[in-house]
VOLUMKE-169757 format. One record per residue (C-alpha): residue number from 1; residue in three letters; x, y negated, z negated. Coordinates in Angstrom, 1 decimal, m for minus. Layout:
N
   nr  rest      c1      c2      c3
  NUM   ALA       X       Y       Z
...
END
This chain:
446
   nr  rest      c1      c2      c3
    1   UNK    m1.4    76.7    63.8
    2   UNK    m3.2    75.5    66.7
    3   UNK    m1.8    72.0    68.5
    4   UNK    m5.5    71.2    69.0
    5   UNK    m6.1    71.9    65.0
    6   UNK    m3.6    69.7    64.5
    7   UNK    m5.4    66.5    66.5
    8   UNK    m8.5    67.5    64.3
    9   UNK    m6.8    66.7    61.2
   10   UNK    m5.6    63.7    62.7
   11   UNK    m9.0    62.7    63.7
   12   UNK   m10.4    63.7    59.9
   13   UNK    m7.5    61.2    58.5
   14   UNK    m8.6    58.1    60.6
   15   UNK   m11.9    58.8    60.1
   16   UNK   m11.4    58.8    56.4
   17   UNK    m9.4    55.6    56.4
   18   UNK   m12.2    54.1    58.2
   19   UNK   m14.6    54.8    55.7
   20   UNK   m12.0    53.3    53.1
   21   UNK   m11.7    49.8    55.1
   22   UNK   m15.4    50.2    55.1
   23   UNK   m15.8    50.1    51.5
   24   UNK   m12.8    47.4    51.4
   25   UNK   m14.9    45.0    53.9
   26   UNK   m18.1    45.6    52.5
   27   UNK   m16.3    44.4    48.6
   28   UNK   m14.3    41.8    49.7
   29   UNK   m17.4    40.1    51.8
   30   UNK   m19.5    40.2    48.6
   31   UNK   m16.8    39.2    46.5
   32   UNK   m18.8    35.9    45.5
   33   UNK   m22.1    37.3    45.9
   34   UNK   m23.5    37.5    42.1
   35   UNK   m24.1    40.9    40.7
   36   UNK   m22.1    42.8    43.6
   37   UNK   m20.6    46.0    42.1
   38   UNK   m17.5    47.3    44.2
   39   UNK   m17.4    50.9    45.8
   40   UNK   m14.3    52.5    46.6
   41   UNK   m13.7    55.7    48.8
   42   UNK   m12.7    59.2    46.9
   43   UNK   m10.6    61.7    49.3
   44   UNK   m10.7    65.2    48.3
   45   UNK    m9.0    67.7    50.7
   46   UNK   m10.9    70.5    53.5
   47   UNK    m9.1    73.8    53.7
   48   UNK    m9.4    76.5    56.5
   49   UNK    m8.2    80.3    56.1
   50   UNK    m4.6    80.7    57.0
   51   UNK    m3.1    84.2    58.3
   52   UNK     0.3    85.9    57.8
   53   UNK     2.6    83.1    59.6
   54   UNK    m0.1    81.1    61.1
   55   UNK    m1.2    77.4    59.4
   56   UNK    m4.8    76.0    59.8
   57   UNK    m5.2    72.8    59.2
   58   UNK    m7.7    71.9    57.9
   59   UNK    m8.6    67.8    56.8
   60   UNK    m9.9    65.1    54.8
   61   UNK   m13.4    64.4    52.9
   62   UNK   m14.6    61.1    52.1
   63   UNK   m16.6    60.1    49.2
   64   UNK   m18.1    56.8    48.4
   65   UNK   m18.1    55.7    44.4
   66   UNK   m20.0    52.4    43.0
   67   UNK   m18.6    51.1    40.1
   68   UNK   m22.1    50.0    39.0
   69   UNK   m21.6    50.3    35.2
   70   UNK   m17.9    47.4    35.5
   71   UNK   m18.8    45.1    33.8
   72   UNK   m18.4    41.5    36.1
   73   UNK   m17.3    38.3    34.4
   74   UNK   m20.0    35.8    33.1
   75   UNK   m19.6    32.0    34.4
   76   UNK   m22.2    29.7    33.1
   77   UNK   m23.9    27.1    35.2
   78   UNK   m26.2    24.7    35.5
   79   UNK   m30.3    26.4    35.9
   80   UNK   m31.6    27.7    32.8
   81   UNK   m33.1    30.4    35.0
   82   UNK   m29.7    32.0    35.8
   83   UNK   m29.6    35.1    33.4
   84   UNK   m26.7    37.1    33.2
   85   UNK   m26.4    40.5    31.0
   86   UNK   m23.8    41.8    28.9
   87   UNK   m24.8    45.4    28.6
   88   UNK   m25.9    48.2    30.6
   89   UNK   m29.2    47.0    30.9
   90   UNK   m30.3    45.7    34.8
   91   UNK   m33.1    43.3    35.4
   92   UNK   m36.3    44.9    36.4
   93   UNK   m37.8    43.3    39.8
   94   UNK   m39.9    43.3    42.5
   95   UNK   m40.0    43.5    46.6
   96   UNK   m43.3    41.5    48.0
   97   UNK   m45.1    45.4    48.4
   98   UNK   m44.9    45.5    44.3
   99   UNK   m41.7    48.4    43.9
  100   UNK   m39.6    47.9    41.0
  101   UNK   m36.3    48.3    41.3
  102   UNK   m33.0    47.5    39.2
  103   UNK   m30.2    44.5    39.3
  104   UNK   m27.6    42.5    37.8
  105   UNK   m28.2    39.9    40.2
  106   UNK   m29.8    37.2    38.1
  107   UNK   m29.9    34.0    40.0
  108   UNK   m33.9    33.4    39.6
  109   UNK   m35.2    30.0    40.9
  110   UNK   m38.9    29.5    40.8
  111   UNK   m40.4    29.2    44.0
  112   UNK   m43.4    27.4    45.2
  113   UNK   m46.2    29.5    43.7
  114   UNK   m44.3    29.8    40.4
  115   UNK   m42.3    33.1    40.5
  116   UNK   m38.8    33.4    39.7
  117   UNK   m37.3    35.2    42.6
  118   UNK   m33.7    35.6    43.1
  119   UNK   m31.3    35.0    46.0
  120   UNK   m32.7    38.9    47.9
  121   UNK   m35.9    37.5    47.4
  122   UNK   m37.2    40.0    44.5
  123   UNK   m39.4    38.7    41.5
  124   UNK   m38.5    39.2    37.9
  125   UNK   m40.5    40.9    36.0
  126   UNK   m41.4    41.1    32.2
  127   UNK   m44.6    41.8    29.7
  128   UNK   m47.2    39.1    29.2
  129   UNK   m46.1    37.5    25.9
  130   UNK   m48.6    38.8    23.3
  131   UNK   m49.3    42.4    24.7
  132   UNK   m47.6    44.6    22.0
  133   UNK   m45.6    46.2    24.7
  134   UNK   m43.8    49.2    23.5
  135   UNK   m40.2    49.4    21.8
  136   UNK   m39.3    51.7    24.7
  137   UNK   m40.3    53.3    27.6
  138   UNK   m38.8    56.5    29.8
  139   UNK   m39.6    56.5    33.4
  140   UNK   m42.5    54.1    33.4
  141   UNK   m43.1    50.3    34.6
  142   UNK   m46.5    49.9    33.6
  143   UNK   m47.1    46.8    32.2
  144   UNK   m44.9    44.8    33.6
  145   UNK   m46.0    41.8    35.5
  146   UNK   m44.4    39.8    37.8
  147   UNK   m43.5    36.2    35.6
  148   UNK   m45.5    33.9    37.3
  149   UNK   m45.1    30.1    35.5
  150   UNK   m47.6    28.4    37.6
  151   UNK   m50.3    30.6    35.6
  152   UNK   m49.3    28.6    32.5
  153   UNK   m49.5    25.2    33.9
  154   UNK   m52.4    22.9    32.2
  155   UNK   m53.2    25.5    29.6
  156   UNK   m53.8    23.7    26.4
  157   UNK   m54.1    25.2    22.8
  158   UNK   m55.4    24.3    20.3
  159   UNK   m54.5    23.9    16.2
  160   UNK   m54.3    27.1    14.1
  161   UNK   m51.9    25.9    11.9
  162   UNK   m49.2    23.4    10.2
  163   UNK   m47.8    22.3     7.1
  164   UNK   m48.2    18.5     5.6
  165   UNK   m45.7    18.1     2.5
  166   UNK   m46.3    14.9     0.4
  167   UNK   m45.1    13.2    m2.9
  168   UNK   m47.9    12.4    m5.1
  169   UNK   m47.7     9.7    m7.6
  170   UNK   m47.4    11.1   m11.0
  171   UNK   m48.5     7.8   m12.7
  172   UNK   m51.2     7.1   m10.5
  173   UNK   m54.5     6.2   m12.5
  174   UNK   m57.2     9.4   m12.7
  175   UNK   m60.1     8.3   m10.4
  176   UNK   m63.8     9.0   m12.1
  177   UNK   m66.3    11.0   m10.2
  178   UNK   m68.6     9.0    m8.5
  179   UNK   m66.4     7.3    m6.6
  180   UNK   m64.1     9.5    m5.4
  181   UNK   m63.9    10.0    m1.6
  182   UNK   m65.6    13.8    m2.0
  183   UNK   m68.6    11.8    m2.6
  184   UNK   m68.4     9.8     0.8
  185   UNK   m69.5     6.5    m0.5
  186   UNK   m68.4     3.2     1.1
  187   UNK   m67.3     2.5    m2.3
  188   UNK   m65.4     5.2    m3.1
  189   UNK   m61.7     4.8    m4.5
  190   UNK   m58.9     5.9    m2.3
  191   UNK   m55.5     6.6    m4.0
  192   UNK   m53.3     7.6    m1.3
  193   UNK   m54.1     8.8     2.5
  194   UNK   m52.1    10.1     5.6
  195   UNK   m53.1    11.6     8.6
  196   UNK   m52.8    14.3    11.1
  197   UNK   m53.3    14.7    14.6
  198   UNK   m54.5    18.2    15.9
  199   UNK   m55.6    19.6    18.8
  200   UNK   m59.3    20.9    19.9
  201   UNK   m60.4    23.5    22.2
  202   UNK   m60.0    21.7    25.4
  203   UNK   m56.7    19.9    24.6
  204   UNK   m57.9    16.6    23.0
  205   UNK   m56.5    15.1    20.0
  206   UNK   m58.2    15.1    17.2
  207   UNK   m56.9    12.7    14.2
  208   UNK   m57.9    14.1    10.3
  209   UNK   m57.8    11.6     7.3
  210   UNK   m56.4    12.7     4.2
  211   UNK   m57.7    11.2     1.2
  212   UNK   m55.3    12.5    m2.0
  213   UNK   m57.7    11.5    m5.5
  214   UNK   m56.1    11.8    m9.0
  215   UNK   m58.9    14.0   m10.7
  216   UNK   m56.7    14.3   m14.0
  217   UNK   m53.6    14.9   m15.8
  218   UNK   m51.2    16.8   m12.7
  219   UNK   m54.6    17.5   m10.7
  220   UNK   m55.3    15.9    m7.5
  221   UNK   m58.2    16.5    m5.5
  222   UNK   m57.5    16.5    m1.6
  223   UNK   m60.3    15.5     1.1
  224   UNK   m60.2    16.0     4.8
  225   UNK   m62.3    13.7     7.0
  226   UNK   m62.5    13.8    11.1
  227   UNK   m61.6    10.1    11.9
  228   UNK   m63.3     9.3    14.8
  229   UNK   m66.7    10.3    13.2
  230   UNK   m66.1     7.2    10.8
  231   UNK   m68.4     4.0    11.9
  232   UNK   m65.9     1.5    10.4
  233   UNK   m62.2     3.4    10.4
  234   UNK   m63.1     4.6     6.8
  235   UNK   m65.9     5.3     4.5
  236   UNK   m68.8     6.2     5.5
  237   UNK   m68.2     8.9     7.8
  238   UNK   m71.1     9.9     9.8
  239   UNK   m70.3    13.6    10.8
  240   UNK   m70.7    15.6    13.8
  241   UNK   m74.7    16.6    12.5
  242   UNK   m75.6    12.8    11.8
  243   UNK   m74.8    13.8     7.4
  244   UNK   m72.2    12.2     6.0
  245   UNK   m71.9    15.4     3.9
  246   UNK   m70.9    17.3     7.3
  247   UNK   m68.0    14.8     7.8
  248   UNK   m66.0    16.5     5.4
  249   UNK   m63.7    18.9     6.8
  250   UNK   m62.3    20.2     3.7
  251   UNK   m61.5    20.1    m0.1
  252   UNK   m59.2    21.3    m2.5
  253   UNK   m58.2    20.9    m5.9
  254   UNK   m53.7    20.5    m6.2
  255   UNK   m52.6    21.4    m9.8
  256   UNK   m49.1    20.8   m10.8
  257   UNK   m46.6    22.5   m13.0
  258   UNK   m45.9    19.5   m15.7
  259   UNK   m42.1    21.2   m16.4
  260   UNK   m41.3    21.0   m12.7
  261   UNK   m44.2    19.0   m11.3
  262   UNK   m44.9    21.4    m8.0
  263   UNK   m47.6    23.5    m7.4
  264   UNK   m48.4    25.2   m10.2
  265   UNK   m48.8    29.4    m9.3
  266   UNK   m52.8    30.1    m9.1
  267   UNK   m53.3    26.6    m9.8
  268   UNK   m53.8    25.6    m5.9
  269   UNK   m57.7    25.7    m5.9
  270   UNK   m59.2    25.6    m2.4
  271   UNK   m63.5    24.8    m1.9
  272   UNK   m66.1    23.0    m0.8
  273   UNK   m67.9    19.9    m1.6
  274   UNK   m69.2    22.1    m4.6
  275   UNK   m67.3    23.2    m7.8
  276   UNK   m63.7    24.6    m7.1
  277   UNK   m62.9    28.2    m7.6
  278   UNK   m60.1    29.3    m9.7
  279   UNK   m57.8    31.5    m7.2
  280   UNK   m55.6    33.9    m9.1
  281   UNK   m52.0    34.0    m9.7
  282   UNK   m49.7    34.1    m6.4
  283   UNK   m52.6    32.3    m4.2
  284   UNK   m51.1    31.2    m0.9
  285   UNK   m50.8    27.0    m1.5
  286   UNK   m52.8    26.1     1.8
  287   UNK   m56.0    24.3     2.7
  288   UNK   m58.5    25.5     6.0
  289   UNK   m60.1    22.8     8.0
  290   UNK   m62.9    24.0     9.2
  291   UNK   m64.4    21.6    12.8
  292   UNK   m66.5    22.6    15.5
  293   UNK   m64.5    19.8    17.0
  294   UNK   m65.7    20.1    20.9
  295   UNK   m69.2    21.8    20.0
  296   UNK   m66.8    25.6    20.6
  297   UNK   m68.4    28.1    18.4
  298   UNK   m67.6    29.7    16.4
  299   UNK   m65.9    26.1    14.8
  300   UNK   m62.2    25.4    15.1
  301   UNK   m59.7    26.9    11.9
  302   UNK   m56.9    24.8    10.9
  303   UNK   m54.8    26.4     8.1
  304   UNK   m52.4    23.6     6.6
  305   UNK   m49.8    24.8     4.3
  306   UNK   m49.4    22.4     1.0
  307   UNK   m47.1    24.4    m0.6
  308   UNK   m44.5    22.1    m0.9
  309   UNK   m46.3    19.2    m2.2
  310   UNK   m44.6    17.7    m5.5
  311   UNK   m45.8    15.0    m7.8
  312   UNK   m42.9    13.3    m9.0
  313   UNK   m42.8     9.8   m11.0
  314   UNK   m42.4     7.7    m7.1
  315   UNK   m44.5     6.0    m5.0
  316   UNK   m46.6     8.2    m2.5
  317   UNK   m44.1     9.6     0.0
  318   UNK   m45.7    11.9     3.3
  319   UNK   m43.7    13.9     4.4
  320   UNK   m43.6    14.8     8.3
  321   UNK   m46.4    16.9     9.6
  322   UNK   m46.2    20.0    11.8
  323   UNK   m48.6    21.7    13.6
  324   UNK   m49.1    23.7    16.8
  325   UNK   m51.3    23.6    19.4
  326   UNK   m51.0    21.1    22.4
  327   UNK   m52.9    19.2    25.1
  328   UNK   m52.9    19.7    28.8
  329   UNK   m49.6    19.2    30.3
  330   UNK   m47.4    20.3    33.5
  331   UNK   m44.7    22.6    33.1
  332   UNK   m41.1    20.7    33.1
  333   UNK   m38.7    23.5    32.3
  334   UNK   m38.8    27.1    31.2
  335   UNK   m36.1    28.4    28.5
  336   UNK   m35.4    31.8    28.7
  337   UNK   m33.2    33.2    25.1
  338   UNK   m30.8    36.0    24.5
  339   UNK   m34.1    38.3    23.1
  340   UNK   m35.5    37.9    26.7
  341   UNK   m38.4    35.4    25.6
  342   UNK   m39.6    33.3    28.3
  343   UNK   m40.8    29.7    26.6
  344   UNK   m42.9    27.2    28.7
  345   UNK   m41.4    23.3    28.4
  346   UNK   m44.2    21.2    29.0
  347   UNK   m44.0    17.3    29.5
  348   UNK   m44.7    16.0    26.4
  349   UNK   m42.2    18.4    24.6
  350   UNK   m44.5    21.2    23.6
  351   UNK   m43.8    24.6    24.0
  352   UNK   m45.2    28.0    24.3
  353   UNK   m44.0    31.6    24.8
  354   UNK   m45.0    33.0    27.5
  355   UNK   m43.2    36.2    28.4
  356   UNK   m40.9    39.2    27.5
  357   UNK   m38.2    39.7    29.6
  358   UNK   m37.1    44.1    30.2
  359   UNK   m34.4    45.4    31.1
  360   UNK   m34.0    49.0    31.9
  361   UNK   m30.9    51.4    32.0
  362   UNK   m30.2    55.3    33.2
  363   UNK   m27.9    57.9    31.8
  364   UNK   m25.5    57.6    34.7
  365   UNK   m25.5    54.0    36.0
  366   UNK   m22.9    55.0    38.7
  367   UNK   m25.1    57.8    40.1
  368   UNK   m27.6    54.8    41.4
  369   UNK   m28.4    54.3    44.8
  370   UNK   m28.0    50.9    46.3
  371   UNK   m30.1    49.1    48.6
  372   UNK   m30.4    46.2    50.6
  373   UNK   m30.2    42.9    48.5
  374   UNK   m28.2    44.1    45.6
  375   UNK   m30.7    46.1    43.9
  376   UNK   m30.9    49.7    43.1
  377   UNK   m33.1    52.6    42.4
  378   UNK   m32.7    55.7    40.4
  379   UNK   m32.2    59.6    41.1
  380   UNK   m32.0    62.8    39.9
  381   UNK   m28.3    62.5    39.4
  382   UNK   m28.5    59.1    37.6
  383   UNK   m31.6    60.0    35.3
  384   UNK   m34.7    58.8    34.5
  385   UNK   m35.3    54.8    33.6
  386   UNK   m35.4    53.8    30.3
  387   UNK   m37.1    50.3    29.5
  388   UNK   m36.3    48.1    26.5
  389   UNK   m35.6    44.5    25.2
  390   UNK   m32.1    42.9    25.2
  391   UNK   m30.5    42.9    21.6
  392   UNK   m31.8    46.5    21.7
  393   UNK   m29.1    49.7    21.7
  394   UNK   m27.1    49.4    25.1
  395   UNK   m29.4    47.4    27.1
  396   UNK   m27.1    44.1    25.8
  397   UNK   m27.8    40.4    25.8
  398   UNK   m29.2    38.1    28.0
  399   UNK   m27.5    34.6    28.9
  400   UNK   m29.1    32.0    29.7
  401   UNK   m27.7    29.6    32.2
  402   UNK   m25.1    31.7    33.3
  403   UNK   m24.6    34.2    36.3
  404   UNK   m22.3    37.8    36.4
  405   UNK   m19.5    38.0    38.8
  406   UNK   m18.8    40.5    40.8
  407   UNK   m16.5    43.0    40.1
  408   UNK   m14.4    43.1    42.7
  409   UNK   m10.3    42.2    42.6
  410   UNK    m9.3    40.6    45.9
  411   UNK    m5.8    41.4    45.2
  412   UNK    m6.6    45.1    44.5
  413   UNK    m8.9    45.2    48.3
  414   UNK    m5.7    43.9    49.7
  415   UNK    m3.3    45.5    48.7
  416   UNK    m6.1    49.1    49.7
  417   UNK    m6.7    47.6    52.8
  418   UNK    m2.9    47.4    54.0
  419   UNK    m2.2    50.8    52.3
  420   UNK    m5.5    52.1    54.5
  421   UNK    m4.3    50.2    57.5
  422   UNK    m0.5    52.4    57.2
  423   UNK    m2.3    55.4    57.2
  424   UNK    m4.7    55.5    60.0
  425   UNK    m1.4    54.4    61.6
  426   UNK     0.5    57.4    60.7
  427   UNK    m2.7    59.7    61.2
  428   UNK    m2.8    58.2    64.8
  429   UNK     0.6    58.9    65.3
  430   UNK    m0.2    62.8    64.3
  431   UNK    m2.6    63.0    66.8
  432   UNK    m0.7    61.2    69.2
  433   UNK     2.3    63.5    68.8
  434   UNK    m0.4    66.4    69.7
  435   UNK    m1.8    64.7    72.3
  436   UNK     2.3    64.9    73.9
  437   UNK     2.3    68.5    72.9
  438   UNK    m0.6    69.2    74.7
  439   UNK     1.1    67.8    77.7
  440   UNK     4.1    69.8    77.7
  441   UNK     1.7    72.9    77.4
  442   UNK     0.0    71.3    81.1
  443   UNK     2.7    70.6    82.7
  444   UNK     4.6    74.2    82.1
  445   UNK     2.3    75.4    84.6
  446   UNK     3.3    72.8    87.1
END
């Protein structure tokens, strides 16, 4: 054994504990930061040939691990654009040259131009709501879109659909023809109406009368005016093409069960201002208003479900309306749910979805490569990227509202730190104790 090999082991030790309080200071300075996943140092030993009565030393190797697959504690807060995962699933994001890359760290803010970009500065990233995306994709982002909420902001939409529930009078007196509101008379008799506000192509409201005729024994007729095209708040109504006949949006004949005095089956009759036509058996209970509202073409299609309508022996009861659709309005809040669904919160409490929030995973999360920011990309050794929706397999559950820890144990850093700090000190004195013996071998000469 060589007195010089012996200062070269030395030198392999520190060097190795180094590395260790490396690792130790680079986890216990992103302790707090969110996301942060600890690395620790690995030592495996370097041997060199001995001979017959002669030792080589030989040293020390270092190896740094990332615990990238620890799970970090969830703490909820405040923003509903902190996300969090439980899972293996990472965020997909974006640097400002467009390349995706992988994190935990989910403390998104929206920005001035409406993207949510996290602490590092990268942009989530998600499929436009409505796209079909795939159930699952292997090593491929397209797609994906950076979420953008700006894009959304004075967007309105307009009705496709709602439901109107009402309680019709079941001793209300039958109404002849001729002077029902079908006929749009001025003297036409109205039993019961309610209304409904919907919304047109460009975001206006549009109100609809609903004029509910007894016809006969447990059949009603129902009518659907547009309001505003009435010269006196009621009959006659003018129309949008100067007819009165054009005013009518919709009719439909209601036929009860007498036994439990709902909607009979096949007895919900939807039509025209002609003659009704008998649906079969099973018919979906809804009526269509058909408006060209704003002069859009083709004309506006309002489906309103009826199907729990009742005519019981009490006075003429509406229930509460629903329907979708709204008018232009700013963005207030986005809500983003454990399936990854990104929903718009406009001002006056409508809401619309508008995206799908991925998350990818590999086959080994711990073969990763970090990179600046708390992000990471894949390699050979960690696999290829596979891209799915949270509730999905392993990808797990997004939180809204809530931010990952890191996973590092200050207590555990500590206690390798002063373990670290004992052993470059006893390394130092190896190589100190050399550095002596070296002397001696000088100064025999002398």
């Amino acid at each position: 054994m060589s007195i010089f090999g012996t200062m070269k082991t030395a030198v392999s030790g520190m060097n190795a504990q180094a590395n260790r309080l490396g690792t130790v200071g680079d986890n216990i300075a992103n302790s707090s930061t969110v996301g942060y996943k600890r690395s620790s140092t690995a030592f495996s030993t370097l041997v060199l040939p001995s001979t017959q009565g002669s030792y080589s030393s030989g040293g020390v190797e270092t190896n740094v691990r990332y615990s990238i697959a620890e799970q970090g504690g969830i703490q909820y807060t405040t923003s509903s654009t902190d996300l969090a995962i439980q899972g293996e699933g990472f965020f997909i994001v974006s640097d400002p040259n467009g390349t995706p890359y992988l994190t935990r760290a989910g403390a998104f803010v929206k920005d001035a131009t409406g993207f949510l970009k996290n602490t590092a500065g990268f942009n989530l990233m998600g499929y436009p709501y409505g796209t079909n995306p795939p159930a699952a994709v292997v090593n491929g982002f397209n797609g994906l879109e950076e979420i953008n909420i700006n894009d959304f902001g004075m967007v309105s939409s307009p009705s496709s659909q709602g439901s109107f529930p009402a309680n019709l009078d079941k001793g209300a007196t039958v109404v002849p023809p001729g002077t029902r509101p079908s006929d749009n008379v001025a003297t036409s008799v109205i039993t019961n109406k309610s209304s409904l506000t919907a919304y047109d192509h460009a975001g206006a409201k549009v109100l609809y009368d609903f004029y509910y005729t007894k016809t006969g024994v447990n059949e009603w007729e129902v009518t659907v005016y547009r309001q505003d095209e009435s010269t006196n708040g009621g009959f006659p109504y003018m129309g949008s093409l100067g007819t009165p006949a054009s005013a009518i949006k919709s009719t439909a004949t209601l036929r009860f069960d007498p036994n439990t005095n709902k909607l009979a089956a096949g007895a919900y009759v939807p039509g025209s201002a002609g003659p009704p036509v008998v649906l079969p058996s099973g018919s979906d209970k809804e009526i269509v208003i058909t408006d060209p509202t704003d002069g859009a073409t083709p004309a506006q299609e309002i489906t309103i479900d009826f199907s729990d309508m009742t005519q019981f022996a009490a006075a003429f009861t509406p229930g509460k309306g629903i329907i979708d659709g709204n008018a232009p309005s700013p963005i207030t809040d986005v809500e983003i749910g454990g399936d990854g669904l990104v929903t718009a919160v406009y001002q006056d409490g409508g809401r619309r979805p508008i995206y799908q929030v991925a998350l990818a995973t590999v086959p080994s999360i711990d073969k990763l490569l970090p990179q600046n920011g708390n992000v990471y990309l894949p390699t050979n050794d960690s696999g290829v990227v596979t891209i799915g929706f949270p509730q999905a397999g392993a990808f797990g559950q997004i939180y809204s509202g809530a931010l990952e820890s890191s996973n590092v144990d200050i207590a555990s850093e500590l206690t390798e730190m002063i373990e670290s700090q004992r052993v470059y000190t006893a390394n130092s004195k190896v190589f100190q104790t050399g550095s002596d013996l070296m002397d001696v071998l000088i100064n025999l000469k002398r």
